[in-house]
C-alpha positions as CSV (number, residue, x, y, z in Angstrom):
1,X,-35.7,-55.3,-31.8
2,X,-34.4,-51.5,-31.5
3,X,-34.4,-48.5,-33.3
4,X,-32.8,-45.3,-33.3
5,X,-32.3,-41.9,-35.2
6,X,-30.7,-38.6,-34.8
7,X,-29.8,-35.8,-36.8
8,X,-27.4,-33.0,-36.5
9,X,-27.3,-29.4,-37.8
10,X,-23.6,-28.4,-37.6
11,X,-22.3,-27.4,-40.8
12,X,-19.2,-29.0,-40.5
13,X,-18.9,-31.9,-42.6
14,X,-17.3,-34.9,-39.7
15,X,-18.4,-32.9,-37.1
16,X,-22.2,-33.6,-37.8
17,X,-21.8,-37.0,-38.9
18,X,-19.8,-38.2,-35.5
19,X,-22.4,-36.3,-34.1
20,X,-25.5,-37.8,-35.0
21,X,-23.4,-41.3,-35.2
22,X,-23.1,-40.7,-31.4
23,X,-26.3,-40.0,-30.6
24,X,-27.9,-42.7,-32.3
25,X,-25.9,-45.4,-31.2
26,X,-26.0,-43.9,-27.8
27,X,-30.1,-44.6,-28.4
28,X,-29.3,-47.5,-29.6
29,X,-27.2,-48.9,-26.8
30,X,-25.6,-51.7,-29.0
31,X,-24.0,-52.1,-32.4
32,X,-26.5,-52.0,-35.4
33,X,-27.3,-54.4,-37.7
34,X,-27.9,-51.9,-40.4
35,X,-27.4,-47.9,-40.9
36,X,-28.8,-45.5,-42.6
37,X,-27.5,-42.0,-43.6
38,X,-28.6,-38.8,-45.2
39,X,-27.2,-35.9,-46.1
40,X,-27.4,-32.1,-47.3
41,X,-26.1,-31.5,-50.6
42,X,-24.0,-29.0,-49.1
43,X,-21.8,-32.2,-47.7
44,X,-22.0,-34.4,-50.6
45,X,-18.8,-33.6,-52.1
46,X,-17.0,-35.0,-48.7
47,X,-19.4,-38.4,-49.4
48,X,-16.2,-40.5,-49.3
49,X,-15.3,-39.3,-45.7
50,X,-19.0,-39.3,-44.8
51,X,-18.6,-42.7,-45.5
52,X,-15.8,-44.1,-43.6
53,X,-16.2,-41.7,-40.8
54,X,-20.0,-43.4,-40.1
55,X,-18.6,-46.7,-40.1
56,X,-15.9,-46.4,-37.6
57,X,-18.3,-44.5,-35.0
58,X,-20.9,-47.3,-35.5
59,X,-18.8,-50.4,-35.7
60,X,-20.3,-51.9,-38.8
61,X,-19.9,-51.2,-42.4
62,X,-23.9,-52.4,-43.5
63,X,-24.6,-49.0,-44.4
64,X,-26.3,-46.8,-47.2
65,X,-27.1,-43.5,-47.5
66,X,-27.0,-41.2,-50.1
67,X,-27.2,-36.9,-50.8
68,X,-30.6,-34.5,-50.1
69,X,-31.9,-31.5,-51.3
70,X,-33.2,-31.3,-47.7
71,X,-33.0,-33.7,-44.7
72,X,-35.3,-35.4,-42.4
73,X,-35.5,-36.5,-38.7
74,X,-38.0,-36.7,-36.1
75,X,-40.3,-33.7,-36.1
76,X,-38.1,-31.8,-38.1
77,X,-37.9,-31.3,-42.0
78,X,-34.6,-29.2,-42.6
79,X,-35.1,-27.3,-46.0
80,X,-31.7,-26.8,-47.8
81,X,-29.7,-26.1,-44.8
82,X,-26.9,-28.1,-43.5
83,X,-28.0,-31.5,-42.2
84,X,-26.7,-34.9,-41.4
85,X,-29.5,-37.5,-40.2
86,X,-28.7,-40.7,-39.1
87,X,-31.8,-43.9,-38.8
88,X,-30.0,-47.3,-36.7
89,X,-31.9,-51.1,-36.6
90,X,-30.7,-53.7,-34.2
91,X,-33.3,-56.8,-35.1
92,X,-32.0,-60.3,-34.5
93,X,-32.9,-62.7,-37.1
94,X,-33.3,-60.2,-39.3
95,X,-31.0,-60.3,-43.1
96,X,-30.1,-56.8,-44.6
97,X,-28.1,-57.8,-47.6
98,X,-26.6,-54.6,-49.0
99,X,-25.9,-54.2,-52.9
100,X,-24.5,-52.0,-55.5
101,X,-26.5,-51.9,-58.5
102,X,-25.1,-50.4,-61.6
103,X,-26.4,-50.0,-65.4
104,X,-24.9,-51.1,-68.1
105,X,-25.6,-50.7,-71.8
106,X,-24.9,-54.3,-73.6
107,X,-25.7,-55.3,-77.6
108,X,-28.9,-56.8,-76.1
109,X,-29.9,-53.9,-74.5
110,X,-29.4,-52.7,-70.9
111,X,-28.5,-54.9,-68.2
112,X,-28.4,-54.1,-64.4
113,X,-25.7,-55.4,-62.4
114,X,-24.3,-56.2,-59.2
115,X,-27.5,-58.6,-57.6
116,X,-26.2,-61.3,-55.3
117,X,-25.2,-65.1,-56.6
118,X,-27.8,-65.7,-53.3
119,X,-30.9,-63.7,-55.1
120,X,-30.4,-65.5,-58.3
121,X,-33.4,-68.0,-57.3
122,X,-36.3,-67.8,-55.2
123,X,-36.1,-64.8,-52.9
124,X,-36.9,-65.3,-48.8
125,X,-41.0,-65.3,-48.0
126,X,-41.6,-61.7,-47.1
127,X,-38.9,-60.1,-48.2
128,X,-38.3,-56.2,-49.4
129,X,-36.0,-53.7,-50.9
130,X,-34.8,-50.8,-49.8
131,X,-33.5,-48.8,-52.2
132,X,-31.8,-45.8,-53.2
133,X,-31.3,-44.4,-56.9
134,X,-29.2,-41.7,-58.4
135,X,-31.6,-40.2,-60.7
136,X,-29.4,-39.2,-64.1
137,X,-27.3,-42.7,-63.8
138,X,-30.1,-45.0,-62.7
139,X,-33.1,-46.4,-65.0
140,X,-35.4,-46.8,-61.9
141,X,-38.5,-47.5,-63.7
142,X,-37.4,-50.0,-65.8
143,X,-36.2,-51.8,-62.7
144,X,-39.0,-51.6,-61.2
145,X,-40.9,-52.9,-64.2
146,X,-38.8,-56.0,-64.3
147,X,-39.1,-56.3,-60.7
148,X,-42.8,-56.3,-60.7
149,X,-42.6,-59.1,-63.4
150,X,-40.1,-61.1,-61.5
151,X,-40.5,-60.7,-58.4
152,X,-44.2,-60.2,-57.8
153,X,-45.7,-59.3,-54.5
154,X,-42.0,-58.0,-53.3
155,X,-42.0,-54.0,-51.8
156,X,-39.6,-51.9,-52.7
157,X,-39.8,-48.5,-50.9
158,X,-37.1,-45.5,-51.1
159,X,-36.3,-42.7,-53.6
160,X,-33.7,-41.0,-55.4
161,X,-30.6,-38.9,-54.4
162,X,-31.2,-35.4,-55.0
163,X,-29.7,-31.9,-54.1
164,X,-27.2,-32.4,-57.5
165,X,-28.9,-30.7,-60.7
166,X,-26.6,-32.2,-63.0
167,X,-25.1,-36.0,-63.4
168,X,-22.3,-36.5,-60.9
169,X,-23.6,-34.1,-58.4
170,X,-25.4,-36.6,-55.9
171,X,-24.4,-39.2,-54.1
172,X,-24.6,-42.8,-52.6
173,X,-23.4,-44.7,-50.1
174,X,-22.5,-48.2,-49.3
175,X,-20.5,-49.3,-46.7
176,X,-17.2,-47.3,-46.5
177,X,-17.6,-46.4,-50.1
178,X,-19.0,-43.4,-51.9
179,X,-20.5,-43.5,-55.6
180,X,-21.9,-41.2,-57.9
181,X,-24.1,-43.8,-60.0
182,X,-26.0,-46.4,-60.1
183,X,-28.2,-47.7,-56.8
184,X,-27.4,-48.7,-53.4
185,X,-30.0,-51.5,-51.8
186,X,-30.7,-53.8,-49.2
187,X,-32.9,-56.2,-49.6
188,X,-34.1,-57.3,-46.1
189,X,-36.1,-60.6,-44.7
190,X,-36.7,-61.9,-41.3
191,X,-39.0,-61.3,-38.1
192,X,-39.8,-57.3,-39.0
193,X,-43.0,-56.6,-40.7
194,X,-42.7,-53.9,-43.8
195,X,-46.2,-50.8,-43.8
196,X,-45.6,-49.1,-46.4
197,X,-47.7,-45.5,-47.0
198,X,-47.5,-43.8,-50.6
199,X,-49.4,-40.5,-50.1
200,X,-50.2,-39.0,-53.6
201,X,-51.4,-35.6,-52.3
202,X,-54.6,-35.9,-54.7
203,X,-57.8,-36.0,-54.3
204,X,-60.2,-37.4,-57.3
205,X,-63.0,-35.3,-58.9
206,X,-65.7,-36.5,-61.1
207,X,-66.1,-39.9,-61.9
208,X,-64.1,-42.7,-63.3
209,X,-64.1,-43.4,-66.8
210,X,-63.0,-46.6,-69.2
211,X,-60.6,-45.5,-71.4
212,X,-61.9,-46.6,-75.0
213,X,-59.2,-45.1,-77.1
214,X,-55.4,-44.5,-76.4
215,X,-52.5,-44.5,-78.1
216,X,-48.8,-44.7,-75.7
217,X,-49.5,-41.8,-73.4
218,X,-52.4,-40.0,-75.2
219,X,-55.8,-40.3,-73.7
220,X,-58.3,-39.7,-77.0
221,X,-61.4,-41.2,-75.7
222,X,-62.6,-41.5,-71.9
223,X,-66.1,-43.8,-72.3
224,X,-66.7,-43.4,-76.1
225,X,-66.4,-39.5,-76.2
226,X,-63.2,-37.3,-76.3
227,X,-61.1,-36.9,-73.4
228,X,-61.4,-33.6,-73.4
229,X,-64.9,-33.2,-74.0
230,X,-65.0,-35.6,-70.8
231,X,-63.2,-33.0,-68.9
232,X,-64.6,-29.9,-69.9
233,X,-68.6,-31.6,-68.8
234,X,-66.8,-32.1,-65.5
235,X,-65.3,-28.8,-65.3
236,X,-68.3,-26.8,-65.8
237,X,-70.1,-28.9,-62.6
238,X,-67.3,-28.0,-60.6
239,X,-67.1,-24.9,-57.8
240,X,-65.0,-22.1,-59.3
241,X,-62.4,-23.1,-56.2
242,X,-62.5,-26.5,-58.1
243,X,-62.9,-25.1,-61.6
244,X,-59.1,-23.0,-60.5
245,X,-57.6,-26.8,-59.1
246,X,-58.0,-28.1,-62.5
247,X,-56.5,-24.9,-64.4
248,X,-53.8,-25.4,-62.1
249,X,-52.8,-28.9,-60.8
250,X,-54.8,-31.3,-62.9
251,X,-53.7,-34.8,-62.6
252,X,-54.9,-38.5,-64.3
253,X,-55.1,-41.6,-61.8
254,X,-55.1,-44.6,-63.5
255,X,-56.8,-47.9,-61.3
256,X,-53.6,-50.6,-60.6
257,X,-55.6,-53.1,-59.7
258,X,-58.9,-53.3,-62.0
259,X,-60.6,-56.3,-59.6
260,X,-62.5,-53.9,-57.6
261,X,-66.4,-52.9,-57.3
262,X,-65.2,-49.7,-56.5
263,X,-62.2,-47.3,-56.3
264,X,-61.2,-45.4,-53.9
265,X,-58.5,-43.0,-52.8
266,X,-55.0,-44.7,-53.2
267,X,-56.1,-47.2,-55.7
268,X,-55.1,-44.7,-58.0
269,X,-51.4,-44.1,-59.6
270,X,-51.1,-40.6,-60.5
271,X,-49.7,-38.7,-63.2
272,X,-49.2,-35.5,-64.5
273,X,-51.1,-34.1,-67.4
274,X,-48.7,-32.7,-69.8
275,X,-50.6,-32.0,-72.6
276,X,-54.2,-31.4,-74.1
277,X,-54.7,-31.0,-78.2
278,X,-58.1,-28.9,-78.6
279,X,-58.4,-29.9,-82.6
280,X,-58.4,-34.0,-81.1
281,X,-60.3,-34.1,-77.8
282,X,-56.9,-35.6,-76.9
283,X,-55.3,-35.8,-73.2
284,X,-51.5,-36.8,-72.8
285,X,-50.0,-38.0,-69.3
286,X,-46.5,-38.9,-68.1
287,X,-47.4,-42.5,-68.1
288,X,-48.2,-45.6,-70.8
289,X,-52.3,-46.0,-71.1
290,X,-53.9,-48.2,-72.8
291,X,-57.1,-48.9,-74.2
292,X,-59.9,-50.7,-71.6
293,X,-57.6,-49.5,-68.3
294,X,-60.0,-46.8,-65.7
295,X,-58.8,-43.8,-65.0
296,X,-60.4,-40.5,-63.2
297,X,-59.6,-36.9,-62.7
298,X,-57.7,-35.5,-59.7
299,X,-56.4,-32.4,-58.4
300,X,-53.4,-31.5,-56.0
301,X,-53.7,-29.2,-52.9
302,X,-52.2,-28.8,-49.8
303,X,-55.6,-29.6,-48.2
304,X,-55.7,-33.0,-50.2
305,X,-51.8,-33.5,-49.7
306,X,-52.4,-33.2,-46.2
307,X,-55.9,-35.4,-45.5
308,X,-54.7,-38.5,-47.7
309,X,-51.8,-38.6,-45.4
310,X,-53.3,-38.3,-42.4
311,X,-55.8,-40.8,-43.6
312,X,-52.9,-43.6,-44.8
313,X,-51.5,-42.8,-41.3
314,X,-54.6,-43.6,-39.6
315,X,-54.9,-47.2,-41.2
316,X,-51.6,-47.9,-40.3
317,X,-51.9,-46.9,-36.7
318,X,-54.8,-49.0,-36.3
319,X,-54.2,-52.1,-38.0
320,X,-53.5,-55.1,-36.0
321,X,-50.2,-56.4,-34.5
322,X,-47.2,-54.2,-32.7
323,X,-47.3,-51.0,-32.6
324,X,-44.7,-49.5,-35.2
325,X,-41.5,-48.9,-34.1
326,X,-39.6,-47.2,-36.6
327,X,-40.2,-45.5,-40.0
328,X,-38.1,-43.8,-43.2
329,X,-39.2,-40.9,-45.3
330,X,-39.0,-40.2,-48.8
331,X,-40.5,-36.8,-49.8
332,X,-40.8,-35.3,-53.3
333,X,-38.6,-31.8,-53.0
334,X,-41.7,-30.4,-54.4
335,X,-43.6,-31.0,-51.0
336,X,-42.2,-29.3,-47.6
337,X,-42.9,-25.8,-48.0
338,X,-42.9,-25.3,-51.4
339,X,-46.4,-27.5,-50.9
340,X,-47.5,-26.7,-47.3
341,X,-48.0,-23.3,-45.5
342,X,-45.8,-24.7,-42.7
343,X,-42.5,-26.6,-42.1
344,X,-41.9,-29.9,-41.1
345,X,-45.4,-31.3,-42.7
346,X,-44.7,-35.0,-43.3
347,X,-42.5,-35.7,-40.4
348,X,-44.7,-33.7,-38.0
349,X,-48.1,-36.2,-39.7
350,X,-45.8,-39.1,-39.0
351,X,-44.9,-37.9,-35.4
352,X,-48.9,-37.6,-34.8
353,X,-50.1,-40.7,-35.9
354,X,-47.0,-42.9,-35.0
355,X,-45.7,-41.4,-31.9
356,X,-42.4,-40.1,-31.5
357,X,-40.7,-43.3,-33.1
358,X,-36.7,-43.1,-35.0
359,X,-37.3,-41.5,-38.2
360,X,-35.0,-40.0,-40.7
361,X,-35.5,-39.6,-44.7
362,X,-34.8,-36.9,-47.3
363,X,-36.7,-34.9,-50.0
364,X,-35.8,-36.9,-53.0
365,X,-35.7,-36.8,-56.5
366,X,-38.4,-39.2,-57.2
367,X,-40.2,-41.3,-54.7
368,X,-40.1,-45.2,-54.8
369,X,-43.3,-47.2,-53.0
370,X,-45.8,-49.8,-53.9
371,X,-49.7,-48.9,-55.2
372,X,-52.1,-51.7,-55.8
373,X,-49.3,-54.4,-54.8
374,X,-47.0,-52.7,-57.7
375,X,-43.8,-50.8,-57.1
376,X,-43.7,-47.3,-59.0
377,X,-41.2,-44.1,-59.0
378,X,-43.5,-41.3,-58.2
379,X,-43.6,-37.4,-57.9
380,X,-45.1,-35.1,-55.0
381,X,-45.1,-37.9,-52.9
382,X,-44.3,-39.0,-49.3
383,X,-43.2,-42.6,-49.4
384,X,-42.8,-44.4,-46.3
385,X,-41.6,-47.6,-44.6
386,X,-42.7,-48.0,-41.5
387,X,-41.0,-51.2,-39.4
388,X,-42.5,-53.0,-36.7
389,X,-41.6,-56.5,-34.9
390,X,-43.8,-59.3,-37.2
């Protein structure tokens, strides 16, 4: 089982695909059993050459890819320059089964198209999805919804094209082909073993509560008292460093999996506060809540963006089995420097705990990755897949 990555900086468009094309496979040393490509939005609108170009200098045509605001590769996080990264797996035995999924709106409601004949039953034992969205053409969520109905206990980890800020402005890629909707994926199976990390960048604060009244995504009662009245007795506890998180980057993380004693950082899905009504007590979140689910206050800082990660990193590392061999980063376009006082944050955390193993991702649009054994589209996240012989 091999891996490879590269990634090239030259601004011209075929120039830094052949180039990191070359350099991988030169890695590589044989011809890949699947590809992955990224690119700077700045090359998106040659996608179609991108394309065809990456499968001649490979020699195969199981490839996806799609458009960045800003591209990664290993060590390096390049931040709305020019960039072309390039992420290559030869691993016999292994199935990458590459799809185009598109949505389509029906009398019945929406349907998603394009799944194999082969997937229509049981899917292989230990199988995953890699996946790529385009965010204004794609219903993720409700995907993923379905999927965690469906298919139960079945990862999906990736993220959505970004560097477009309006609908037909990113793009995907599958094969020699170039779309602007819809979803490229692969959904892979065999001898490789799937880690997946989902780093939040939130810490919690207080103490969990039992939501006793809710109505869609309004919090009104937290533990028979008003949400707000909740938070404000927690506030005035806090440090004034605290006390400034909460003005600032306050956050709700509701408990996936409710079978625990006790919770703990990343047993939480996390979700923005959008909203507080003083004449109710009430709290709104980005999310559905409902009544008898546990939820608890958190707060977002480059401190706790950066020791979660290095904390999910660490359990990874250490678990038993091979040592990981390769690994593929989604990172919310609100992280990089526009979250940490350096460059390169996520990629150089990976390059720590991981060792210098083929990497390549993309700052995305919304990030794809499993908490609590569910699959979820986050934000301000670094999703990753990290690959190792099972």
């Amino acid at each position: 089982m091999r891996f490879a990555s590269s990634l090239s900086q030259n601004a011209n468009t075929l120039s830094a695909v052949r180039e990191a094309c070359s350099a991988a496979l030169e890695q590589l040393g044989t011809t890949p059993d699947l590809a992955v490509i990224f690119f700077s939005a700045t090359h998106a609108p040659q996608a179609d050459r991108i394309a065809i170009a990456a499968c001649d200098c490979l020699g195969t045509d199981n490839l996806l890819g799609c458009s960045g605001e800003s591209i990664i590769g290993v060590r390096r996080e390049i931040e709305r320059e020019p960039a072309v990264s390039v992420w290559l797996a030869s691993w016999p035995g292994v199935a990458a089964n590459s799809m185009l999924l598109t949505f389509e709106r029906t009398p019945e409601g929406g349907v998603i198209q394009g799944w194999s004949d082969e997937l229509s039953e049981q899917w292989p034992a230990e199988s995953f999805l890699l996946l790529l969205g385009e965010p204004f053409s794609f219903p993720t969520e409700q995907l993923l919804e379905r999927m965690n109905e469906d298919r139960a206990g079945v990862p999906i980890i990736g993220g959505m094209a970004s560097g477009g800020h309006d609908p037909g402005g990113n793009r995907l890629i599958r094969g020699r082909e170039a779309f602007a909707e819809g979803a490229v994926a692969a959904l892979i199976h065999g001898p490789v073993r799937l880690d997946t990390v989902v780093s939040q960048g939130c810490r919690p604060i207080g103490r969990p509560y039992v939501v006793t009244r809710a109505e869609r995504n309004v919090i009104h009662e937290l533990g028979g008292k008003p949400a707000l009245l909740q938070l404000k007795e927690l506030f005035d506890q806090l440090p004034t460093r605290e006390q400034i998180l909460v003005q600032r980057h306050l956050h709700v993380g509701r408990v996936v999996s409710e079978y625990r004693e006790k919770f703990e950082q990343g047993d939480f899905l996390i979700r923005n506060v959008i909203g507080i009504d003083p004449g109710e007590g009430a709290i709104a979140i980005g999310d559905y809540i409902r009544t008898g689910q546990t939820v608890q206050f958190h707060v977002r800082d480059q401190e706790a963006a950066d020791g979660e990660l290095k904390q999910l990193l660490s359990g990874v590392q250490s678990s038993e089995g091979p040592a990981p061999a390769a690994a593929l980063l989604f990172s919310c376009n609100g992280r990089g420097t526009n979250m940490f006082s350096g460059p390169d944050h996520d990629a150089l955390a990976i390059d720590r705990a991981l060792g210098s193993v083929p990497l390549a991702g993309f700052f995305a649009q919304g990030e794809i990755g499993p908490i609590g054994g569910q699959n979820f589209l986050h934000g301000f996240t670094a999703s990753i897949a990290i690959f190792r012989p099972r």
